[in-house]
Backbone bond lengths (Angstrom), bond angles and torsions (degrees), N, CA, C in turn:
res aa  C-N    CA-C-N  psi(-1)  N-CA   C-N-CA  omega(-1)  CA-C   N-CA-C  phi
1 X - - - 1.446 - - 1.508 109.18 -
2 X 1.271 108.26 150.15 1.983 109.66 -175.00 1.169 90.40 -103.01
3 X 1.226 119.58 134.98 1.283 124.30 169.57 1.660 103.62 -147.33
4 X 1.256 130.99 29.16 1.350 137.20 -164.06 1.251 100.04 -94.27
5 X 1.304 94.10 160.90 1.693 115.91 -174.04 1.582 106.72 -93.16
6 X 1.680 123.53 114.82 1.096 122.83 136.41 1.379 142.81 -74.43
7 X 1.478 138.29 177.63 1.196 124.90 -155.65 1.851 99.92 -83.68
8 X 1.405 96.98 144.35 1.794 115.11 -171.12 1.538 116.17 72.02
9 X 1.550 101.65 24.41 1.984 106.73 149.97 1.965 78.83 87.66
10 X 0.754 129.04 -29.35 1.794 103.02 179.36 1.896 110.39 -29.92
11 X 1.293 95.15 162.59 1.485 102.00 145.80 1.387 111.32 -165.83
12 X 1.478 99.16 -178.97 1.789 99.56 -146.77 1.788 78.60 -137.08
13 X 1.171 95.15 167.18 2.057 120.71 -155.46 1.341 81.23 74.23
14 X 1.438 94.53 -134.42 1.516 122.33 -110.43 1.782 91.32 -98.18
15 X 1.235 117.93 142.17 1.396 102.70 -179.58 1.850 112.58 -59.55
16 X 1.579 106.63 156.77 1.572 92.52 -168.82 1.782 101.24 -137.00
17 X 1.043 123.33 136.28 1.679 112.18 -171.60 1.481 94.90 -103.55
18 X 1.393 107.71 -173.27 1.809 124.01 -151.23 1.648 95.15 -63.50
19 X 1.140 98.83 -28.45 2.002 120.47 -176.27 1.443 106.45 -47.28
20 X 1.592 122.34 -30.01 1.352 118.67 -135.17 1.700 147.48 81.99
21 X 1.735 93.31 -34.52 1.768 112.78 -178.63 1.012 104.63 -87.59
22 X 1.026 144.13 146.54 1.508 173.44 175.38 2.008 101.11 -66.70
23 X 0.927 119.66 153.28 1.580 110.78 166.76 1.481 102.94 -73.40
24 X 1.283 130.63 -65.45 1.281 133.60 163.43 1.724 113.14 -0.76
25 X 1.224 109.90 -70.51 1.092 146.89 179.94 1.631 121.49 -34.05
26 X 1.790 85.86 -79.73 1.638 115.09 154.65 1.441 91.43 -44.64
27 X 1.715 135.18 -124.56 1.155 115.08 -165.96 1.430 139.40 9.12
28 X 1.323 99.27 -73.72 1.701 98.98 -173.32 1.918 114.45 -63.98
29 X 1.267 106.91 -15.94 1.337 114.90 148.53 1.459 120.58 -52.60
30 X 1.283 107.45 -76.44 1.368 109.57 -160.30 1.932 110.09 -62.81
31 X 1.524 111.65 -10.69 1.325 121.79 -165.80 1.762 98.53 -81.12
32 X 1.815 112.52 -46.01 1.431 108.74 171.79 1.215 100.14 -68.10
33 X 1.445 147.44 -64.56 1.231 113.57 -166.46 1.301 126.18 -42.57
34 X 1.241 124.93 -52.61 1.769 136.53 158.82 1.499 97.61 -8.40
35 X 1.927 111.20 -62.02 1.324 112.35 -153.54 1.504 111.10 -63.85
36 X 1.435 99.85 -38.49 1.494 116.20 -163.10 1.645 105.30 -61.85
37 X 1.680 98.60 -38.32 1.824 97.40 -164.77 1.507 103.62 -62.80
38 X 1.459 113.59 -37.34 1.722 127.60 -179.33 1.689 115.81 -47.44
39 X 1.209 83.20 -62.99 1.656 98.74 -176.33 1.514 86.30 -49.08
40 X 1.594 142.25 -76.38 1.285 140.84 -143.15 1.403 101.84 -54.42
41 X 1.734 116.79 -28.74 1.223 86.18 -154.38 1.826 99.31 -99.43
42 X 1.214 114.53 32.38 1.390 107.07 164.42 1.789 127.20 125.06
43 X 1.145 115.09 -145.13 1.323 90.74 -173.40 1.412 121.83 89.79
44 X 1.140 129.16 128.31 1.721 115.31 179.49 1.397 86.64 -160.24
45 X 1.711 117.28 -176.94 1.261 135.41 -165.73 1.461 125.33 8.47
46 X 1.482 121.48 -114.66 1.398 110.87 -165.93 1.582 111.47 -69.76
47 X 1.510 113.16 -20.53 1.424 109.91 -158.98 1.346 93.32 -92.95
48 X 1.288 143.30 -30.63 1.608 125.74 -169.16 1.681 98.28 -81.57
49 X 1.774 125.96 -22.14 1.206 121.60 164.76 1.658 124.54 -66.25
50 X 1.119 117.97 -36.21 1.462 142.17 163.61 2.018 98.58 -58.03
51 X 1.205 127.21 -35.04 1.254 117.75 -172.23 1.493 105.83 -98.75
52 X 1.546 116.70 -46.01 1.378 109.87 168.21 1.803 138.98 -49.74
53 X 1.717 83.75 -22.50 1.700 85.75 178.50 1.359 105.66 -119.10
54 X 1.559 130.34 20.80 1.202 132.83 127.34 1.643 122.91 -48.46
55 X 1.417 101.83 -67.08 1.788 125.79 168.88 1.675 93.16 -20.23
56 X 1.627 96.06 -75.68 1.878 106.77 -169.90 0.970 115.25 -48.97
57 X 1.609 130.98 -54.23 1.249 126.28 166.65 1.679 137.56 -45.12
58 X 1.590 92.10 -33.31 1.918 96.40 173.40 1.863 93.68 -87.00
59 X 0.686 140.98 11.38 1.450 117.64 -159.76 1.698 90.52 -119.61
60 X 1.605 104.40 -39.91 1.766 92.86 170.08 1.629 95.42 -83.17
61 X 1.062 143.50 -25.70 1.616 118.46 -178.17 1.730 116.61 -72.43
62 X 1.421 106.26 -12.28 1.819 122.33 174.05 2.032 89.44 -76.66
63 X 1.485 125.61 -36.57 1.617 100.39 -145.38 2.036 96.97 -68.44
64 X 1.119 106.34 -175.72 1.078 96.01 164.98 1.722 132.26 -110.03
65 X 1.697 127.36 176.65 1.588 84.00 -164.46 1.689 107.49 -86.64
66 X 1.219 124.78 -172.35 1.605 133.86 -3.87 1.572 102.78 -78.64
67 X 0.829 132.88 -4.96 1.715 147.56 160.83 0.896 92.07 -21.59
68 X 1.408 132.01 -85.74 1.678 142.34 -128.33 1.630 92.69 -92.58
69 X 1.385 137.43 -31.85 0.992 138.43 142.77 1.653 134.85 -12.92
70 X 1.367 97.20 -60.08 1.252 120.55 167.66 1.362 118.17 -80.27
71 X 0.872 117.91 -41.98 1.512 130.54 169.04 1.854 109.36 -40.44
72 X 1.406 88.78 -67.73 1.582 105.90 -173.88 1.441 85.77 -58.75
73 X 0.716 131.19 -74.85 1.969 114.94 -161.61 1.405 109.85 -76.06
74 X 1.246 151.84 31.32 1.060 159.20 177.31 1.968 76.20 -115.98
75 X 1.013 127.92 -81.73 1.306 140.47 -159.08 1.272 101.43 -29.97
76 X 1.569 118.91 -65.83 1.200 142.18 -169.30 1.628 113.62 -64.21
77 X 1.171 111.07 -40.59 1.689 118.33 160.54 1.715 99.84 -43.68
78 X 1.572 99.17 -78.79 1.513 94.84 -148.12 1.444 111.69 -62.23
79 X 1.459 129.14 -32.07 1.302 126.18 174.15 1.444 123.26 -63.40
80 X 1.470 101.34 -2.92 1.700 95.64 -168.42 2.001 84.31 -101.46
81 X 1.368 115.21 -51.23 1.133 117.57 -173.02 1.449 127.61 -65.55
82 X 1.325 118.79 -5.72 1.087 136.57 164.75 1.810 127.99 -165.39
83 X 1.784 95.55 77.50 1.026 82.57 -165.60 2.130 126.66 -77.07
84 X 1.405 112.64 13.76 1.322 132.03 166.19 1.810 96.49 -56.10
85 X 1.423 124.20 -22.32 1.129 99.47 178.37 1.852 124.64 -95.02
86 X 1.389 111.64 163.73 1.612 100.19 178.01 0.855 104.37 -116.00
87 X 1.712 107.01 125.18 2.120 114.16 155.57 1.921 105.74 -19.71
88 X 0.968 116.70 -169.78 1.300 146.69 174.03 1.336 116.66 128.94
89 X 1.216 126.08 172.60 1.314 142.33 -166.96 1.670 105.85 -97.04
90 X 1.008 119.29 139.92 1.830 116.52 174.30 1.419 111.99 -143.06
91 X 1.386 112.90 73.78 1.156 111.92 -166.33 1.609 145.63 67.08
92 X 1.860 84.04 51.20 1.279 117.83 -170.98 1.185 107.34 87.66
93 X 1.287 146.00 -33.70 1.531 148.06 -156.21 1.314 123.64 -110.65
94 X 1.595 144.07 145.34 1.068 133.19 -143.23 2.343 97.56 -99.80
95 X 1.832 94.60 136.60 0.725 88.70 -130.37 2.157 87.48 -119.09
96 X 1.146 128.06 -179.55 1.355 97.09 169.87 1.934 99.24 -151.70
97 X 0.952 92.86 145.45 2.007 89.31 -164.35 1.959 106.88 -149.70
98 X 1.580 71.24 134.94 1.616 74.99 -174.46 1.480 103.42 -123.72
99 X 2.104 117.88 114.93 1.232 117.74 -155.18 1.473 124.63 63.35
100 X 1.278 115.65 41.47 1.433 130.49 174.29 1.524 106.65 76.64
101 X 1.091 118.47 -4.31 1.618 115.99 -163.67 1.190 103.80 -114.84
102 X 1.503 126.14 126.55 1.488 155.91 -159.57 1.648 96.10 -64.75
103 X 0.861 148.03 115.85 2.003 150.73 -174.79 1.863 77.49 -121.56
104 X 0.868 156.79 -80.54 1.352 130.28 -161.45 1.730 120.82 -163.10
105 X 0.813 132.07 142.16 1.608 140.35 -150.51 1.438 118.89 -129.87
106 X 1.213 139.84 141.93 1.840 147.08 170.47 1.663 91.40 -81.01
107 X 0.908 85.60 136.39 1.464 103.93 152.66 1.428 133.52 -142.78
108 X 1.709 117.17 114.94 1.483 122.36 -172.92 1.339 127.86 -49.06
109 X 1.242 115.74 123.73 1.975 111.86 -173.74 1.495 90.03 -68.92
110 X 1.507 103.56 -59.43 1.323 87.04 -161.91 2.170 123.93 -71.79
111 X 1.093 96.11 -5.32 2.172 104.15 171.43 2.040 91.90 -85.05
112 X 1.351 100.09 -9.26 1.745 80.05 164.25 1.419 103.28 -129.48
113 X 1.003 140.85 22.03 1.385 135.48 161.37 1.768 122.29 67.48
114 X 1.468 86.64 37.92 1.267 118.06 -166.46 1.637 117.58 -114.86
115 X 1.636 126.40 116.62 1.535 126.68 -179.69 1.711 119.66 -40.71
116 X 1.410 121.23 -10.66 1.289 124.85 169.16 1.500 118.50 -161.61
117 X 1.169 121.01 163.16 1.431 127.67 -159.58 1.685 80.83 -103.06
118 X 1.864 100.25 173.78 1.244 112.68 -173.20 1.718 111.03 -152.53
119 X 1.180 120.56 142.36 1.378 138.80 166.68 1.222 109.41 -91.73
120 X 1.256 128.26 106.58 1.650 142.10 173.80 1.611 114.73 -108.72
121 X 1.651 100.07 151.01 1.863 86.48 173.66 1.598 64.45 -133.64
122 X 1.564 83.81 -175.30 1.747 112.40 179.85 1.238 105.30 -126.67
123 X 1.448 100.20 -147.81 1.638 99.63 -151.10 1.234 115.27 -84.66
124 X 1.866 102.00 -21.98 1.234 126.15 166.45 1.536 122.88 -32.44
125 X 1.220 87.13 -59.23 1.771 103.53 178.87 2.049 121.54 -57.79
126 X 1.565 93.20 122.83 1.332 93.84 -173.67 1.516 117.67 -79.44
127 X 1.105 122.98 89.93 1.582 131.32 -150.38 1.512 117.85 -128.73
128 X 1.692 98.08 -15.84 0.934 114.91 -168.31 2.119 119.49 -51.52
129 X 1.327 120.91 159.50 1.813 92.68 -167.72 1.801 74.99 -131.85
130 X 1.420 122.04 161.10 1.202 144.36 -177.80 1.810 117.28 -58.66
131 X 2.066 108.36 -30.04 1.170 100.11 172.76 1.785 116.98 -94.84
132 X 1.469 109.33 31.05 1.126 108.40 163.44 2.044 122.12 82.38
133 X 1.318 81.54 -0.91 1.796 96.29 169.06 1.445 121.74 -155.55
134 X 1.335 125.93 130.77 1.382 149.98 176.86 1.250 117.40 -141.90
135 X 1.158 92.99 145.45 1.690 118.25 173.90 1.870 114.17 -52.08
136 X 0.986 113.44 124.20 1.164 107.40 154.98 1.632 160.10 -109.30
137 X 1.740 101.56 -10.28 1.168 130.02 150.04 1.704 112.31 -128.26
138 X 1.591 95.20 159.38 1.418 115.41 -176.48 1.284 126.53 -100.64
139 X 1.173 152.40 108.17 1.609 119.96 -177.89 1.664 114.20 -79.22
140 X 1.435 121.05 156.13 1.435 117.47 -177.03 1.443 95.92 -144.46
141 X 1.373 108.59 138.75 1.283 123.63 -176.37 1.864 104.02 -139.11
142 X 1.147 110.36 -2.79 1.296 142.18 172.56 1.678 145.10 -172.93
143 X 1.103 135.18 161.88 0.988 127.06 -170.53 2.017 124.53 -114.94
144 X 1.147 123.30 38.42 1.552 101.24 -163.50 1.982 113.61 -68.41
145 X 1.510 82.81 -171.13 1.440 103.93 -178.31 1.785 105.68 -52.29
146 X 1.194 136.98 -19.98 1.610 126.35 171.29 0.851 111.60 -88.04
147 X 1.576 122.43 -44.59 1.929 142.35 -179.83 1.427 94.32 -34.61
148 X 1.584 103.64 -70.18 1.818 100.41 178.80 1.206 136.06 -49.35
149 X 1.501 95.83 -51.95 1.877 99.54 169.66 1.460 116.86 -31.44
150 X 1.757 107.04 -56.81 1.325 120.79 -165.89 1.576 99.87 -53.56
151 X 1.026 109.50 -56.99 1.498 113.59 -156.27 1.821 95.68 -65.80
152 X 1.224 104.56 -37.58 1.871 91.54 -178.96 1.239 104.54 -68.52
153 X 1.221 141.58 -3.86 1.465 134.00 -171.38 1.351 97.86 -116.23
154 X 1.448 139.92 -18.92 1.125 143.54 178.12 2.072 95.26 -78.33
155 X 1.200 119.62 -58.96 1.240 120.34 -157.81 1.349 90.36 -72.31
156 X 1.203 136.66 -28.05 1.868 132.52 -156.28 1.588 108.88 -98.23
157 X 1.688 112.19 -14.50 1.601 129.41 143.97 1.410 111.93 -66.60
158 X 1.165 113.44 -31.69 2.058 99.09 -159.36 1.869 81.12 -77.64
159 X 1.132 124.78 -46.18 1.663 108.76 -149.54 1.248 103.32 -98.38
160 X 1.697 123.56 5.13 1.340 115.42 154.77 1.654 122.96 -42.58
């Protein structure tokens, strides 16, 4: 993130308060904690799965479009292509985890104030390629008929 000082105290990204964090930022903070207190307080098998991909579902039907657009078919990719994974939320954003652990997530351009939204996995995700470097997020500003392919063959590698 840029958050550096040009000359006469400006700065450039993301707006930043006396704190350092960004509101953006702040938010998506305060949204995992939200997540974290939930999860603690319970819930197990079908019904905390039944509640987590409720969460996902209102949270892309809150983004706005072409966001939620993407969202919805980002959603629909990964659950069809691997359905071993679970919706959940990861810091406000819809999220997908196999054994509690996040394998890869949407993230809104516009809930970060950003020219395009993005498809990320983590470390979780088995993606890794033999010469020692890969991509790890995508940007999306749309979706066609290859965009998807990719991504079903991208998500159906991570949980190999």
């Amino acid at each position: 993130m840029s958050g550096t000082s040009k000359a006469g105290g400006e700065q450039t990204g993301h707006d930043r308060s006396a704190e350092g964090f960004s509101e953006q930022e702040r938010a998506a903070m305060k949204a995992r904690a939200t997540e974290l207190r939930e999860a603690a307080r319970g819930g197990r098998g079908a019904k905390k799965a039944a509640a987590d991909e409720a969460a996902v579902l209102s949270a892309i039907a809150a983004m706005a479009e072409p966001d939620r657009a993407l969202a919805e078919r980002v959603h629909a990719i990964v659950t069809a292509a691997a359905p071993e994974l679970a919706p959940r939320l990861w810091y406000g954003q819809p999220a997908y985890a196999k054994a509690g652990k996040v394998v890869c997530f949407f993230r809104s351009g516009q809930a970060d104030k950003e020219r395009y939204s993005s498809l990320g996995f983590s470390v979780e995700a088995n993606l890794d390629e033999d010469d020692g470097m890969w991509p790890t997020a995508y940007a999306l500003t749309e979706l066609t008929e290859a965009g998807e392919a990719a991504i079903r063959k991208l998500v159906q590698k991570a949980v190999r």
